[in-house]
VOFIBA-935990 format. One line per field, with one value per atom (N, C-alpha, C): residue in three letters; chain; atom name; x, y, z negated. Coordinates in Angstrom, 2 decimals. Each point is the difference from the previous one (the first is absolute). Layout:
N
aa <- [ALA; ...]
ch <- [A; ...]
at <- [CA; ...]
east <- [X; ...]
north <- [Y; ...]
up <- [Z; ...]
end
This chain:
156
aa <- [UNK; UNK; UNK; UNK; UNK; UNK; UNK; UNK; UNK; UNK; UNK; UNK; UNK; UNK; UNK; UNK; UNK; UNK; UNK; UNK; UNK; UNK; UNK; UNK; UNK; UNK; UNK; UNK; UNK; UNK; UNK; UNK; UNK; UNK; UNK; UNK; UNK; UNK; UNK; UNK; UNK; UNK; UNK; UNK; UNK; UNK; UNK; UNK; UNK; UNK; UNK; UNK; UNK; UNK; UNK; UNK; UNK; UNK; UNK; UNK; UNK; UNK; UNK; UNK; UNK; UNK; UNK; UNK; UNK; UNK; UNK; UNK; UNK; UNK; UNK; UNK; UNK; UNK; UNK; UNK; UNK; UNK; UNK; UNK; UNK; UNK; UNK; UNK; UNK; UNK; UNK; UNK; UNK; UNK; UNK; UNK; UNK; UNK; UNK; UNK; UNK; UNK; UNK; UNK; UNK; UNK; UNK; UNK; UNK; UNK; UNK; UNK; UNK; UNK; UNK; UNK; UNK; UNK; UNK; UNK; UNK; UNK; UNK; UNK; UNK; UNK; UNK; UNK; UNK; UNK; UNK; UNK; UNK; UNK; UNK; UNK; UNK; UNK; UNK; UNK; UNK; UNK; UNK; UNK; UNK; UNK; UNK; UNK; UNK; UNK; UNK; UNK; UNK; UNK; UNK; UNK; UNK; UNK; UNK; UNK; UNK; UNK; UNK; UNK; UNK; UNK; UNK; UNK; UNK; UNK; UNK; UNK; UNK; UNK; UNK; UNK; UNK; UNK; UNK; UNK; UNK; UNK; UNK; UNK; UNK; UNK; UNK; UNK; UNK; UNK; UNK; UNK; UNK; UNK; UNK; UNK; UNK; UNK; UNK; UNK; UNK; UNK; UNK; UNK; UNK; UNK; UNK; UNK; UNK; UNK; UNK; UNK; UNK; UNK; UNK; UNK; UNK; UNK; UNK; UNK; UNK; UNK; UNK; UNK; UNK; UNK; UNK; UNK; UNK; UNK; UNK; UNK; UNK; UNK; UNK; UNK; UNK; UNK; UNK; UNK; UNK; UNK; UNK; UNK; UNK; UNK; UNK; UNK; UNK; UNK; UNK; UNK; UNK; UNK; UNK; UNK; UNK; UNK; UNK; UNK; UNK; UNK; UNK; UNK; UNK; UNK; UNK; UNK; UNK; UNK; UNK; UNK; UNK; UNK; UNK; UNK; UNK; UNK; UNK; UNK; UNK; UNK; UNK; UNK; UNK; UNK; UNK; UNK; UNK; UNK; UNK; UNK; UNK; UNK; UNK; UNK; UNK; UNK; UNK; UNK; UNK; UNK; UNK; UNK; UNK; UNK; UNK; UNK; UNK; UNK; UNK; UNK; UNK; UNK; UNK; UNK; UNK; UNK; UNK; UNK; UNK; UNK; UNK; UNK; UNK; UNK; UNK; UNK; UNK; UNK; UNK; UNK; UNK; UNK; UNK; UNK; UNK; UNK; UNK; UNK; UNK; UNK; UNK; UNK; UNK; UNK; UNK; UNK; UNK; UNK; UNK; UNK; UNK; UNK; UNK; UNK; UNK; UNK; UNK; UNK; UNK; UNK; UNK; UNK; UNK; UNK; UNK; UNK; UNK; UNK; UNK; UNK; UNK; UNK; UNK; UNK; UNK; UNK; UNK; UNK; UNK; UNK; UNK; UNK; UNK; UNK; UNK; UNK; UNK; UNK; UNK; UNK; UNK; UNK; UNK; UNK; UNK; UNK; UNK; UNK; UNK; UNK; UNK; UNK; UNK; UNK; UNK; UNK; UNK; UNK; UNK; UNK; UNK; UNK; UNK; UNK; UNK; UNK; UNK; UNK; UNK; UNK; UNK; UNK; UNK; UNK; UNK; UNK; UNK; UNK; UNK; UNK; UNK; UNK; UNK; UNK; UNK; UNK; UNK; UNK; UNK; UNK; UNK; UNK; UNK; UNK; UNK; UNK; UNK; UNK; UNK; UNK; UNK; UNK; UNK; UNK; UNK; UNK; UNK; UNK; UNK; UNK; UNK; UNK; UNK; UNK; UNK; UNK]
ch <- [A; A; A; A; A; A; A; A; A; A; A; A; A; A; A; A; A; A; A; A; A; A; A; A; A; A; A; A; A; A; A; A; A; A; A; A; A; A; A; A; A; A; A; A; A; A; A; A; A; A; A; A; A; A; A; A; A; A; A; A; A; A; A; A; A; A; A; A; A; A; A; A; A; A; A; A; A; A; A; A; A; A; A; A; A; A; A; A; A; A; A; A; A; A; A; A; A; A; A; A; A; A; A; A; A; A; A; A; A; A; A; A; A; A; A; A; A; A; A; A; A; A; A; A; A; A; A; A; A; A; A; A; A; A; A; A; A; A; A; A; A; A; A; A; A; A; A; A; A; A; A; A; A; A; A; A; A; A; A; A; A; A; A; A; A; A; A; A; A; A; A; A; A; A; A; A; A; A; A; A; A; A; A; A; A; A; A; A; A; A; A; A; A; A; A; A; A; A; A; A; A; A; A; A; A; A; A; A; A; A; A; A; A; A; A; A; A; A; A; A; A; A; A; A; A; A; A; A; A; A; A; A; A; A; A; A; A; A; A; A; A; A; A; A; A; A; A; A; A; A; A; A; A; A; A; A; A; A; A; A; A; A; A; A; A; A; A; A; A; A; A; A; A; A; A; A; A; A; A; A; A; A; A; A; A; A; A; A; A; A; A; A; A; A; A; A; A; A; A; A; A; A; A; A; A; A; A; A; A; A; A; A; A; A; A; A; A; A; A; A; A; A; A; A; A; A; A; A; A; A; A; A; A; A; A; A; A; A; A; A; A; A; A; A; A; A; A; A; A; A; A; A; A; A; A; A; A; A; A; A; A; A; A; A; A; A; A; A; A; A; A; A; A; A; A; A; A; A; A; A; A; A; A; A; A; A; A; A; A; A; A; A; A; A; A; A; A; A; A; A; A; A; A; A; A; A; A; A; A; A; A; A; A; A; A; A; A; A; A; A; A; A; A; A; A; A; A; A; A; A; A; A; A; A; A; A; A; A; A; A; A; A; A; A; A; A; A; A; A; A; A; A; A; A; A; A; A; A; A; A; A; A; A; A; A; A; A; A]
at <- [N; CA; C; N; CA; C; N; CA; C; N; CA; C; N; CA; C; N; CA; C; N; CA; C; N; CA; C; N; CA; C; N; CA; C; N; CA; C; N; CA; C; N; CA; C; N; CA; C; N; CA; C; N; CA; C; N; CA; C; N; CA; C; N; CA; C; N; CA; C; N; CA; C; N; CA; C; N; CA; C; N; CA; C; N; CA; C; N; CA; C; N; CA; C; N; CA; C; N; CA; C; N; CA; C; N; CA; C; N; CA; C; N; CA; C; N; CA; C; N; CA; C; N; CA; C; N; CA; C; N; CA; C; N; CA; C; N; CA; C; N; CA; C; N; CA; C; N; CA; C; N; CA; C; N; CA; C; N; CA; C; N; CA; C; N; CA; C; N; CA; C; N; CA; C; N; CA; C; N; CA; C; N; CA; C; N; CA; C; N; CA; C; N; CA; C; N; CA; C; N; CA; C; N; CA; C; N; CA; C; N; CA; C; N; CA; C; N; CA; C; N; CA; C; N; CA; C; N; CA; C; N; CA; C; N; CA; C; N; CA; C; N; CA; C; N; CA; C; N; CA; C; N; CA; C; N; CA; C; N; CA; C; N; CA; C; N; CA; C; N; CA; C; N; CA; C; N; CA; C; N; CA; C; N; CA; C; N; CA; C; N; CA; C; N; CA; C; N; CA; C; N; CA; C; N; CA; C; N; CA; C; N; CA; C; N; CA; C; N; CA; C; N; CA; C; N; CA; C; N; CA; C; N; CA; C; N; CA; C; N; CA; C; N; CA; C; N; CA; C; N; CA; C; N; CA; C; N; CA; C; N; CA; C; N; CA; C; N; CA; C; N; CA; C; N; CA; C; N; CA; C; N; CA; C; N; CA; C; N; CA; C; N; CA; C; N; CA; C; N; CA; C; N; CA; C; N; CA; C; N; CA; C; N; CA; C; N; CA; C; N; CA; C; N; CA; C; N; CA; C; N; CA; C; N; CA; C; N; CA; C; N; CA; C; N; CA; C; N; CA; C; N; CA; C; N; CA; C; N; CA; C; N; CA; C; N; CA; C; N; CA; C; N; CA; C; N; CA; C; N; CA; C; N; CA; C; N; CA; C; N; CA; C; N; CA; C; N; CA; C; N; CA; C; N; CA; C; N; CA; C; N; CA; C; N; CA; C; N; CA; C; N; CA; C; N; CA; C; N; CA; C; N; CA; C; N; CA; C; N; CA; C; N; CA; C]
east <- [87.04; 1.31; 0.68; 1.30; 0.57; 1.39; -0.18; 1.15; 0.98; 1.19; 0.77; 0.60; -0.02; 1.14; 0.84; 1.35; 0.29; 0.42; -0.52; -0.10; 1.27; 1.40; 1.05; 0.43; -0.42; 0.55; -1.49; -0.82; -1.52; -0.46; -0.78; -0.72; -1.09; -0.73; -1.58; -0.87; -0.66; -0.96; -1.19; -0.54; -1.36; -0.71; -0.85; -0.66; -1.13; -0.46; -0.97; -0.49; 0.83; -0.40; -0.33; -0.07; -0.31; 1.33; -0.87; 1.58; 1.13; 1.12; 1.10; 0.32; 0.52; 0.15; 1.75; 0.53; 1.19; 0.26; 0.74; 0.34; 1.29; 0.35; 0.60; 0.09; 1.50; -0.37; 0.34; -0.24; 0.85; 0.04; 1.06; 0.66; -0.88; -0.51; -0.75; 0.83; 1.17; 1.12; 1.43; 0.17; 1.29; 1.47; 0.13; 1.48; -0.44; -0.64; -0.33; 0.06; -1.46; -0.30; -0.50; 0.90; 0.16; -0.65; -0.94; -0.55; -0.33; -1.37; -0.72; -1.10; -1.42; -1.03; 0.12; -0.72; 0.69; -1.42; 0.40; -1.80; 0.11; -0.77; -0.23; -0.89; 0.95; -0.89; -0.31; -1.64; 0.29; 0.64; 0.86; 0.72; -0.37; -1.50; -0.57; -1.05; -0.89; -1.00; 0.93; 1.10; 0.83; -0.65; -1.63; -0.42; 0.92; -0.46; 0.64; -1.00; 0.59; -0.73; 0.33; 0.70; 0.92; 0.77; 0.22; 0.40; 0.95; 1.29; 0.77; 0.30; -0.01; 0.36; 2.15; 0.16; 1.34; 0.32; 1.13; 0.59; -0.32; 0.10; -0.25; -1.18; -1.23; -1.19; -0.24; -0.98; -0.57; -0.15; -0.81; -0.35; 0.63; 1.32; 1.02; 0.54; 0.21; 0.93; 1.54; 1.01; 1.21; 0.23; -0.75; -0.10; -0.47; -0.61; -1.08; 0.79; 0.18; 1.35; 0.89; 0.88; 1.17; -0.58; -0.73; -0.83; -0.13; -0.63; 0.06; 0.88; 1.45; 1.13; 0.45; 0.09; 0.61; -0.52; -1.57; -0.51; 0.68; -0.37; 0.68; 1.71; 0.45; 1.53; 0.16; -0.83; 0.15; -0.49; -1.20; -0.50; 0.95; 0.43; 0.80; 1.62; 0.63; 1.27; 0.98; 0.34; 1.04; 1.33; 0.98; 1.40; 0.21; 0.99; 0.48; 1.41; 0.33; 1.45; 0.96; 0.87; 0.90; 1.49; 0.08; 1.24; -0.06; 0.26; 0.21; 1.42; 0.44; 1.31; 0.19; -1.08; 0.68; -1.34; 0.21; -1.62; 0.85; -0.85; 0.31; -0.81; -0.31; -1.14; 0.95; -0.97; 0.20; -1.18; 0.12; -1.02; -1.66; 0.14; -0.80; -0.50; 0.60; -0.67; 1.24; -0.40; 0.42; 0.41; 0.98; 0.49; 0.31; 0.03; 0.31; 0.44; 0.78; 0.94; -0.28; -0.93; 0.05; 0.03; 0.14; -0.14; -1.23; -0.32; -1.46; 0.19; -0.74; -0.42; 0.35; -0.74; -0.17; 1.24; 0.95; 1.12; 0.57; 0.74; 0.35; -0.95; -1.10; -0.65; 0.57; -0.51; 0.80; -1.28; -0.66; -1.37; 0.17; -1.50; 0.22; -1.40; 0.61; -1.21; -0.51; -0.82; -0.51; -1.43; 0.11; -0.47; -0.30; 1.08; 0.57; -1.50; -0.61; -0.77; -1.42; -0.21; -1.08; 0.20; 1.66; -0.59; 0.96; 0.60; 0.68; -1.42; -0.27; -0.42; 0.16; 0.12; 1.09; -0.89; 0.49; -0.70; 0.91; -1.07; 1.03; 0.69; -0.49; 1.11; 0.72; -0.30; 1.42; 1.11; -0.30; 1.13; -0.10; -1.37; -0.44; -0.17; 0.38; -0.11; -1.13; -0.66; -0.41; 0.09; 0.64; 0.59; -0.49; -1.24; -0.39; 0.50; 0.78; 0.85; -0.43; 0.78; -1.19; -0.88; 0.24; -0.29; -1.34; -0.24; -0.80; 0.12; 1.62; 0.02; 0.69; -0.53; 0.03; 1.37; 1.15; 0.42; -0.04; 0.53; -0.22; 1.29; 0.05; 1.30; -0.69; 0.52; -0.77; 0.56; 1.20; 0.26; 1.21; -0.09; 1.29; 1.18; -0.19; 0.85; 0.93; -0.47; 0.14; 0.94; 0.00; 0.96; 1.00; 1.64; 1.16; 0.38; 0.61; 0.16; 0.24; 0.82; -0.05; -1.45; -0.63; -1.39; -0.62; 0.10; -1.23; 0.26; 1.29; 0.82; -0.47; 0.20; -0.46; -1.53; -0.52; -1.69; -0.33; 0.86; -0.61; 0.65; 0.94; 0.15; -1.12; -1.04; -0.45; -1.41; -0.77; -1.64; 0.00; 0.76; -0.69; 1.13]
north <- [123.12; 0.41; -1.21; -0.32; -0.86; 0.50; -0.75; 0.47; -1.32; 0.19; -1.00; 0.05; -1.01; -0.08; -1.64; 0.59; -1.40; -0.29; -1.17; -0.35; -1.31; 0.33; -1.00; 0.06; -1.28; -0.62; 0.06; 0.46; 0.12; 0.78; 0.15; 1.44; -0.44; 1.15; 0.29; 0.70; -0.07; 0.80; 0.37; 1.18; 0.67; 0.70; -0.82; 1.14; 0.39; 1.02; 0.97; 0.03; -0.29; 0.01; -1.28; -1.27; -1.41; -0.39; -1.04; -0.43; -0.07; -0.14; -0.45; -1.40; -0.22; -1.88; 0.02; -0.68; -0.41; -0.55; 1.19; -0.76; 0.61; -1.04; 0.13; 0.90; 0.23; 1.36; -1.00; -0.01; -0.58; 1.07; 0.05; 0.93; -0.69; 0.72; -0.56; -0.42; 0.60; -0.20; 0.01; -0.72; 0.22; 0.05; -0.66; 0.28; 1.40; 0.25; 0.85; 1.41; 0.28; 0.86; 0.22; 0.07; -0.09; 1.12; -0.12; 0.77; 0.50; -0.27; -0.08; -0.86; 0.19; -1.03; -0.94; 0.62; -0.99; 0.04; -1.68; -0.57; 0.03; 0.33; -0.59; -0.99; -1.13; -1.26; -0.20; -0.42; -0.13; -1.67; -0.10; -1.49; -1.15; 0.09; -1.13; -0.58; 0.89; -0.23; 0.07; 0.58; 0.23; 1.12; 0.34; 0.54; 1.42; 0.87; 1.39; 1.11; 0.56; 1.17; 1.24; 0.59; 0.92; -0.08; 1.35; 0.21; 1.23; 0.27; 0.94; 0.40; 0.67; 0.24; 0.05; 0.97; -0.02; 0.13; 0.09; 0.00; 1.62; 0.43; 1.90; 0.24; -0.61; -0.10; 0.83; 1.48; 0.53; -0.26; -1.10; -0.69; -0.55; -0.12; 0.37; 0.82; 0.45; 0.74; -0.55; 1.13; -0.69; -1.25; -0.13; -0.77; -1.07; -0.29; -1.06; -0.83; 0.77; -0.06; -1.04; 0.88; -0.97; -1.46; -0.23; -1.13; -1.03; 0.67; -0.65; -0.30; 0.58; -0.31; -1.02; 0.40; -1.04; -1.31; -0.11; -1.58; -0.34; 1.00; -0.52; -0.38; 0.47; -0.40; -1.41; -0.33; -0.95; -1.10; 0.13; -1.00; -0.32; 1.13; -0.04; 0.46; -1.11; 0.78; -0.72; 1.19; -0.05; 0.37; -1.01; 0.53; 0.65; 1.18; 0.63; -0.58; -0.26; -0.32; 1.01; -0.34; 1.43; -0.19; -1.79; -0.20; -1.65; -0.79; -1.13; -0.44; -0.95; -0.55; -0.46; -1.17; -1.31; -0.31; -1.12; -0.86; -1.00; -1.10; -0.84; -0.91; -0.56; -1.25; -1.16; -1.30; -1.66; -0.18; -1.21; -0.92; 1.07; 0.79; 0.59; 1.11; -0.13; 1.27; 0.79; 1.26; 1.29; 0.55; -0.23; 0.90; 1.59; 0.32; 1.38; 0.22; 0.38; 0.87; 1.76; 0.39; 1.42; 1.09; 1.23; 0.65; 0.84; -0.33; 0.96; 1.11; 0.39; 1.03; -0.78; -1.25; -0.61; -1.03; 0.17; -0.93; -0.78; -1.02; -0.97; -0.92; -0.33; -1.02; -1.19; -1.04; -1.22; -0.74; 0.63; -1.21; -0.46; -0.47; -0.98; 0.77; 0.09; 0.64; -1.07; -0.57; -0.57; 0.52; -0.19; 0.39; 1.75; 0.74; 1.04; 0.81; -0.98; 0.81; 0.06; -0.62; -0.32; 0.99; -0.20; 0.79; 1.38; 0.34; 1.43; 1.32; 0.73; 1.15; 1.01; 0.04; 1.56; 1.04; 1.42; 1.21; 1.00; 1.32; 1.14; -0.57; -0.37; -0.24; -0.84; -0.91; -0.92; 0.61; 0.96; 0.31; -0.30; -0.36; -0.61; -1.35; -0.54; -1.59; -0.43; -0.50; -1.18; -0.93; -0.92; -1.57; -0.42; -1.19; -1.20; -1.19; -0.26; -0.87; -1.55; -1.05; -1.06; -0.69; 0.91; 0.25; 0.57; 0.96; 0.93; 1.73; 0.01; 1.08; 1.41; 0.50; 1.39; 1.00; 0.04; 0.90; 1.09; 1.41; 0.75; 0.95; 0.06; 1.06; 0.96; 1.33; 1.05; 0.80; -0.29; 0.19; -0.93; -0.18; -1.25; 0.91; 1.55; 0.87; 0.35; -0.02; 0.44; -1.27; -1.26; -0.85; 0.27; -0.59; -0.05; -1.00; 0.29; -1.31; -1.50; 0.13; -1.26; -0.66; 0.82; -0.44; -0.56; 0.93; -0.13; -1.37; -0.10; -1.21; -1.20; -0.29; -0.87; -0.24; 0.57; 0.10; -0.57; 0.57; -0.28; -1.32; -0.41; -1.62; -1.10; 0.12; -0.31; 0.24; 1.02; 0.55; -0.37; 0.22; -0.10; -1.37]
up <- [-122.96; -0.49; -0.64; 0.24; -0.36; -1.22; -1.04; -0.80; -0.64; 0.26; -0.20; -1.54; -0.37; -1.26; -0.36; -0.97; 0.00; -1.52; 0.07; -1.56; -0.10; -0.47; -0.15; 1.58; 0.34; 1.44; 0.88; -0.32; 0.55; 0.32; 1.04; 0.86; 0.08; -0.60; -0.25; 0.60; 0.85; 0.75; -0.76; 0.31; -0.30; 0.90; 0.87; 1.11; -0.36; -0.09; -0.51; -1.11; -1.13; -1.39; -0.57; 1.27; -0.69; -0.77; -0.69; -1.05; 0.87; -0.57; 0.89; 0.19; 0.93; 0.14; 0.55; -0.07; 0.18; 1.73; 0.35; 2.07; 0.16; 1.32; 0.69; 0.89; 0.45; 1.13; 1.15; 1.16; 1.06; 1.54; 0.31; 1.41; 0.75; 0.97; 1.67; 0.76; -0.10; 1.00; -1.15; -0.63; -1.05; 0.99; 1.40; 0.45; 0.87; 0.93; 0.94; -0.65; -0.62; -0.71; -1.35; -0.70; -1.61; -0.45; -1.15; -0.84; 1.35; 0.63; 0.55; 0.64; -0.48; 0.14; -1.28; -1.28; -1.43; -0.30; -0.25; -0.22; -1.38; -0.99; -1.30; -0.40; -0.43; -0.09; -1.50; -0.51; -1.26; -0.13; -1.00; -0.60; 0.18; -0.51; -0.29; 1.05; 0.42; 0.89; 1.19; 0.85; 0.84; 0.84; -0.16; 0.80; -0.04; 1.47; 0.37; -0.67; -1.06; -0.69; 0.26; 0.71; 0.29; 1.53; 0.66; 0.53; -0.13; 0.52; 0.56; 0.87; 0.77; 1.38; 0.18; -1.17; -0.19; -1.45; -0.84; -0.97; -0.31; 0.93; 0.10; -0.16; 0.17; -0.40; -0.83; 0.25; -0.92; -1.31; 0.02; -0.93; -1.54; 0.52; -0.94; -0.35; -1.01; -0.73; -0.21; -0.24; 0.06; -1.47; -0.61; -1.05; 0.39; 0.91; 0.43; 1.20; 0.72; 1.64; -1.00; -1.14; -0.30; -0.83; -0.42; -0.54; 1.65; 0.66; 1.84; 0.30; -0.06; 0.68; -0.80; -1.38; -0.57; 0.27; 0.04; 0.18; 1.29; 0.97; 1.60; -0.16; -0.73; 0.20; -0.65; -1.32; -0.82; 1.29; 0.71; 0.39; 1.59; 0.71; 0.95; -0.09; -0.54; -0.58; 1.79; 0.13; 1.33; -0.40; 0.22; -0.25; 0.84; -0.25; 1.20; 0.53; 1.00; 0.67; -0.47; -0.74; 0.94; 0.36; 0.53; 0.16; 0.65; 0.89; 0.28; 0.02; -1.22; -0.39; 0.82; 0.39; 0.57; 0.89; 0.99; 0.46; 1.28; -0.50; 1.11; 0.48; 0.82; 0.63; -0.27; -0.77; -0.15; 0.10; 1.37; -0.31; 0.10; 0.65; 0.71; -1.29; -1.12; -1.02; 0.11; -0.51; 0.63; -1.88; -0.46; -1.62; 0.52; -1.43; 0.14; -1.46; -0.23; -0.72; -0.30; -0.39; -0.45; -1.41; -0.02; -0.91; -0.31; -0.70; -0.40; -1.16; 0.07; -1.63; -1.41; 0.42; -1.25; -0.38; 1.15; -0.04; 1.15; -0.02; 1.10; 0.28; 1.23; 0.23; 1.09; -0.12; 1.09; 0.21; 1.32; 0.30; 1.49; 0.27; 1.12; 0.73; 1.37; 0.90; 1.13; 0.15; 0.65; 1.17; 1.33; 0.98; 0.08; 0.46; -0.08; 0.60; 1.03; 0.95; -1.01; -0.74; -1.08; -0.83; -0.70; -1.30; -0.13; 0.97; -0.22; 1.22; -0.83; 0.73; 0.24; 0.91; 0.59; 0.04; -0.53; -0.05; 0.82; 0.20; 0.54; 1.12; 0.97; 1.22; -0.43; -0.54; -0.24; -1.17; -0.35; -1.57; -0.82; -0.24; -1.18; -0.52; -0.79; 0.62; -1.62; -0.49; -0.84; -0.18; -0.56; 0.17; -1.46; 0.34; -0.77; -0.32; -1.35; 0.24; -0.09; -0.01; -0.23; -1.25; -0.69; -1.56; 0.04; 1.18; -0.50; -0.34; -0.26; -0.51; 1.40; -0.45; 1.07; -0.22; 1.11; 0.10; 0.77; -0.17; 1.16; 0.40; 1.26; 0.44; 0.78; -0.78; 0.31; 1.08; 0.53; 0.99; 0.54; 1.33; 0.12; 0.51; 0.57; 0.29; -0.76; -1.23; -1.40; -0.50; 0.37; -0.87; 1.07; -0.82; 0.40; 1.12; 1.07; 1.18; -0.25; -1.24; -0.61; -0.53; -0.44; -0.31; 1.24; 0.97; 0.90; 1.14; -0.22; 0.85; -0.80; -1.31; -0.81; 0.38; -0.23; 0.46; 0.88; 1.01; 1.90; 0.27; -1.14; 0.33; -0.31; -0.54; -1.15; 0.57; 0.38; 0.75; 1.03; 1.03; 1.61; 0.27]
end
């Protein structure tokens, strides 16, 4: 039995009554299939102490689940799209101009075929920017023609 807790900014594992030690959660698949296949790593040793099959996992309680999600979101934070201002190609890098949740972003996408991954038939898109950082459009049906024109200048 695995029981989660979090102490400040820290998540604590306890499997079967041993002390608790301080880990990481990490997704098996963090773009594909989220909160699904979540390894629990302890911190320090890195070794895998834990397994989940899903976030829905018996095993949790809804007290325990939101302690999980929260680490998974902290550790995989994905902006969501929900608007492309602007984007243009120089010099072979690819800008983009968008709106997120969290505000106006302006990054740089480099090798489209590398780091954007398409879900759902193609509606779904994931785009790694060259930073590192992960956006996602949850549906491309779903943005405005102006968006999607901006985009398709810019990916393929």
């Amino acid at each position: 039995m695995i029981i989660l807790s979090r102490q400040q900014d820290s998540v604590f594992a306890t499997v079967d009554d041993a002390e608790p030690v301080e880990v990481r959660l990490a997704d098996a698949r963090p773009v594909s299939a989220r909160e699904s296949e979540i390894s629990i790593l302890d911190l320090k040793s890195k070794d895998e102490i834990g397994w989940l099959n899903s976030i829905e996992d018996p095993a949790l309680d809804d007290a325990l689940r939101e302690v999980a999600r929260d680490a998974l979101a902290m550790r995989y934070q994905i902006n969501p799209i929900e608007a492309v201002d602007d984007s243009f190609v120089s010099h072979g890098h690819r800008h983009l101009k968008v709106k997120t949740n969290r505000g106006d972003r302006f990054f740089n996408l480099k090798e489209p075929g590398k780091n954007v991954t398409v879900l759902d038939g193609g509606d779904r898109l994931v785009i790694r920017d060259s930073m590192g950082n992960r956006y996602e459009i949850d549906s491309m049906a779903a943005l405005d023609s102006e968006s999607r024109a901006s985009l398709e200048k810019v990916m393929w």
